[in-house]
C-alpha positions in Angstrom: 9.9 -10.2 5.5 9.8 -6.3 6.6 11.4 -4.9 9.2 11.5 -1.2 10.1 14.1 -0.6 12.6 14.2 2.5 14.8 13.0 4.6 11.8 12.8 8.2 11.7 11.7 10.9 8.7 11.9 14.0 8.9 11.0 16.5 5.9 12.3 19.8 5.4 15.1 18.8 8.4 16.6 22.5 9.6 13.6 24.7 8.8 10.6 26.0 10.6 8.6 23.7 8.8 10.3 20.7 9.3 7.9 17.8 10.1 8.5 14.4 12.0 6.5 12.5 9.3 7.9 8.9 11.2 9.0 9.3 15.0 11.3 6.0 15.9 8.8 3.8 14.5 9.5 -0.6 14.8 7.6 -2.9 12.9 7.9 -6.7 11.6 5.6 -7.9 9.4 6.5 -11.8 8.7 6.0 -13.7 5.5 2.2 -14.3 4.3 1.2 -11.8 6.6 -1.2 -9.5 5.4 -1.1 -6.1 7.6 -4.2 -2.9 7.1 -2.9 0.4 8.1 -5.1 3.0 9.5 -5.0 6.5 11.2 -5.8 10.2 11.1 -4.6 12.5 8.5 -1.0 13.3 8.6 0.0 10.2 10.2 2.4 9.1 8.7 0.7 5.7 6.6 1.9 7.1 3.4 5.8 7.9 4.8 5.6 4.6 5.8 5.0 3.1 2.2 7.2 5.5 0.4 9.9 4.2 3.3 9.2 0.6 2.3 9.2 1.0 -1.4 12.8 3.2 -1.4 10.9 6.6 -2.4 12.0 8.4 0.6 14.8 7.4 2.8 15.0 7.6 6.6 17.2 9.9 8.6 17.6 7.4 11.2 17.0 3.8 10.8 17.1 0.4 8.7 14.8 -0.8 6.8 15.5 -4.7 6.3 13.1 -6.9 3.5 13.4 -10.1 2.7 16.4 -10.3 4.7 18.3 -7.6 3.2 19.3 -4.7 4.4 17.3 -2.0 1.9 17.6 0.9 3.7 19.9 2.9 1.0 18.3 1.0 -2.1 17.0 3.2 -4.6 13.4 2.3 -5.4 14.5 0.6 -8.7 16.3 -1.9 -7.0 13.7 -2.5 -4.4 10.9 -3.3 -7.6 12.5 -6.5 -7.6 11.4 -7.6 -4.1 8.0 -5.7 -3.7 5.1 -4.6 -6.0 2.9 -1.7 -5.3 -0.7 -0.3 -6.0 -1.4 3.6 -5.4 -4.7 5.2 -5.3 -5.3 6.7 -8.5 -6.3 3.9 -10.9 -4.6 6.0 -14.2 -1.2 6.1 -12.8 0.1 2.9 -13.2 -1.0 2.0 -16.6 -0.3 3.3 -20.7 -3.3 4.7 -21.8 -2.1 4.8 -25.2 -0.9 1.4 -25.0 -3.0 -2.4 -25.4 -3.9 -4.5 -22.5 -1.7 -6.8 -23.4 1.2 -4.2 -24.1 1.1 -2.9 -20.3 0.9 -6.6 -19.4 4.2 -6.8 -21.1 5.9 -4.1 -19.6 5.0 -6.3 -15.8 6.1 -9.2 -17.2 9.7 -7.6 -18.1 9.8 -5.8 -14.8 13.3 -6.1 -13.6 14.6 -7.5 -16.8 16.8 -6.2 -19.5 15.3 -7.3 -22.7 13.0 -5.1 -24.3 9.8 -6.2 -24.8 8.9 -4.7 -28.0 9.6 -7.8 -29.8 8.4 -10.1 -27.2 4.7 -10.3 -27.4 4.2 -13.8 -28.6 1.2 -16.2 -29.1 2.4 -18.2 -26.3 2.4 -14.6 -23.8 -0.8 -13.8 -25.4 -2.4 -16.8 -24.4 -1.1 -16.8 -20.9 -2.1 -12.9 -20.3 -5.7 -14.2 -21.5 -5.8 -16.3 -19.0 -4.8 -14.4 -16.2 -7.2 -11.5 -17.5 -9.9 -14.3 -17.2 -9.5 -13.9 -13.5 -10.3 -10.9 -13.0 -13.9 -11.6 -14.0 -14.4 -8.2 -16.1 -14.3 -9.8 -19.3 -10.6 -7.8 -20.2 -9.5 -11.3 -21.6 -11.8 -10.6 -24.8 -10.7 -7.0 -24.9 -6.4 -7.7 -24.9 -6.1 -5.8 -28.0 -7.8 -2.2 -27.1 -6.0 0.6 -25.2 -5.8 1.0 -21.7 -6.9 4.4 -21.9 -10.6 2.8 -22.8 -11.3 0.9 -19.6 -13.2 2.3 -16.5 -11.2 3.3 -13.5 -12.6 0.3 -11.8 -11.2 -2.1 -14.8 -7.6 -0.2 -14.8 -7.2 -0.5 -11.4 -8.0 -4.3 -11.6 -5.4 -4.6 -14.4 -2.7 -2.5 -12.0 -3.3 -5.0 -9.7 -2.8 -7.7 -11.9 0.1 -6.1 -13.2 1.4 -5.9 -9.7 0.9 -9.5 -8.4 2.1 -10.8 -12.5 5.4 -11.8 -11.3 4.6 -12.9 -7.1 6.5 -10.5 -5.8 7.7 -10.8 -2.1 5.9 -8.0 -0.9 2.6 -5.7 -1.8 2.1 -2.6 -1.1 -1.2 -1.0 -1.4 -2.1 2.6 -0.7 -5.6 2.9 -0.5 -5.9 1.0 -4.3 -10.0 1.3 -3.4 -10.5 4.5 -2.2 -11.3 6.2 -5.8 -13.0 3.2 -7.3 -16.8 3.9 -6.9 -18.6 0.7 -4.4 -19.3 -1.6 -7.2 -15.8 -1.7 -8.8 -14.3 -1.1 -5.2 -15.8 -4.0 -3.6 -14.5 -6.6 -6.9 -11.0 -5.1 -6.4 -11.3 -5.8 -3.0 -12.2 -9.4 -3.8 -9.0 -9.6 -6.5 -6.9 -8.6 -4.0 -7.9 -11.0 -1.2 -7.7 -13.6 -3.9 -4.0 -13.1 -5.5 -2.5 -12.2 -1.7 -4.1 -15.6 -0.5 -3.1 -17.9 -3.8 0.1 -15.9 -3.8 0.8 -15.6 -0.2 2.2 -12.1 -0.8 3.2 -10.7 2.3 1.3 -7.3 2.3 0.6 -4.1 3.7 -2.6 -2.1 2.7 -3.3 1.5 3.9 -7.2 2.0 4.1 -9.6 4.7 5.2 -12.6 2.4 5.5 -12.5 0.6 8.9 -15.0 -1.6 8.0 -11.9 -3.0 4.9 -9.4 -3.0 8.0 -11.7 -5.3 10.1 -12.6 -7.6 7.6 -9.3 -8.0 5.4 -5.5 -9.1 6.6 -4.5 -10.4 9.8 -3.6 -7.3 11.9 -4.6 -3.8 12.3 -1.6 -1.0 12.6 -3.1 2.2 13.8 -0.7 5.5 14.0 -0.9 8.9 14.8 1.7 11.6 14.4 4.2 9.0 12.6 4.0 6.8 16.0 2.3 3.2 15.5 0.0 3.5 18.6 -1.1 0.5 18.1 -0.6 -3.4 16.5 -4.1 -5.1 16.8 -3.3 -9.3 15.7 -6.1 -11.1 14.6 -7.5 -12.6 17.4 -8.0 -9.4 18.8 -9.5 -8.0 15.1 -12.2 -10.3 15.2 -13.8 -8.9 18.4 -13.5 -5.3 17.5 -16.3 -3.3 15.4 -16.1 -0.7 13.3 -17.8 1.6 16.1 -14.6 0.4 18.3 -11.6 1.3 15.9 -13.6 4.6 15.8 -13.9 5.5 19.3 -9.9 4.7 19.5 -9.9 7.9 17.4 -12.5 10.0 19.3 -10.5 8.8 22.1 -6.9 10.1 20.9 -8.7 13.4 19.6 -10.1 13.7 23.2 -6.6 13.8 24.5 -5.1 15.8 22.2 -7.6 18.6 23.0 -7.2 18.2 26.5 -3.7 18.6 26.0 -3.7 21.3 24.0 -5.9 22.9 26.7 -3.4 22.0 29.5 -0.7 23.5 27.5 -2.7 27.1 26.7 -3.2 27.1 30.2 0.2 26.5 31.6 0.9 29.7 29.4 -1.2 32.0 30.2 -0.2 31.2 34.0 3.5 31.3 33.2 4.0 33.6 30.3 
């Protein structure tokens, strides 16, 4: 369902600030599957969404999904496979514009028709009903602005949004991590519910190890736009959250042990 291929990024390629955001990086993620992404700042989880959902493109690589080769889609041409969930909870919905009028705009995603004319009893009734399952009492609420929800309550409606259609893939880039614990923990829930009923296949970028040990069905842990490591699920269940963070006490180690070796190879050689 994805497949990254020999990927590389680079930004600002030529210059002295050019960055390897994604160093030959491989990665399958088959259908239904349901993949966290962790690691330390700077390493590359982001790139790898962007890469997925067409905003950046690699200079090396393929990026295959859903059996096509993608890799020089535009992102608008991608929107029809995948679906995808950012961070900020204001960014992917109209303030100035009714529940039911952003639901609209998902439900046309891809389409040509313009939905100003389109919102009927019948769409009404059905966006009432999906509303209903988000358990925040939005269903009662269709007709006010978006711009008067909670960031908790937009973000479940983004979500919704997302998942309105099923799309073939989900991308979610730490949807949670803005939300405070309350509204966090029922997006959480939302999510676990439309991937399952769904069976999107997903990828989710977290901070919180304790969501990467308890959600999806593998762990992908990078560092320096490497994936260092592909924990499956049988593995997952035995770990803790202490474990996943001595993995990074332990790469940190050997980076400043490096780092040491290196200063002194120069001051012996220089």
């Amino acid at each position: 369902m994805i497949e990254l291929k020999d990927i590389t990024v680079r930004f600002n390629r030529g210059s002295v600030d050019e960055v390897l955001a994604l160093n030959n990086v491989n990665l399958t993620i088959g259908e239904g599957e349901f993949a966290t992404v962790i690691g330390t700042n700077g390493s590359g989880k982001s790139t790898l969404l962007n890469l997925i959902a067409g905003d950046i493109m690699p200079d090396e690589g393929k990026v295959i999904l859903d059996g096509k080769d993608v890799t020089r889609w535009p992102a608008y041409r991608r929107a029809v496979i995948l679906s995808r969930v950012f961070q900020n909870p204001y960014l992917s919905t109209a303030p100035d514009m009714t529940i039911a009028e952003n639901l609209l705009m998902a439900w046309f995603r891809g389409k040509t028709r313009y939905p100003k004319f389109s919102l009927n009893r019948a769409l009404l009734k059905e966006f009432r009903l999906k509303l209903a399952d988000l358990e925040m009492n939005l269903e009662d609420r269709i007709t006010n602005t978006a711009g008067t929800l909670s960031g908790g309550q937009r973000q479940a409606l983004t979500l919704l949004m997302a998942v309105l259609l099923k799309p073939r893939i989900l991308l979610l880039d730490e949807h949670t991590a803005a939300l405070d614990p309350k509204s966090a923990a029922q997006v959480i829930k939302l999510t676990e519910k439309f991937v399952s009923s769904y069976r999107l296949t997903s990828l989710m970028v977290t901070h919180s190890m304790k969501q990467a040990l308890e959600m999806g069905t593998r762990i992908i842990m990078m560092h320096r736009g490497r994936i260092i490591s592909d924990i499956p699920a049988r593995e997952k269940e035995l770990l803790t959250v202490d474990d996943l963070l001595g993995k990074f006490d332990n790469i940190r180690k050997k980076e400043k042990l490096s780092t040491e070796i290196l200063a002194n190879f120069r001051r012996q050689y220089a």
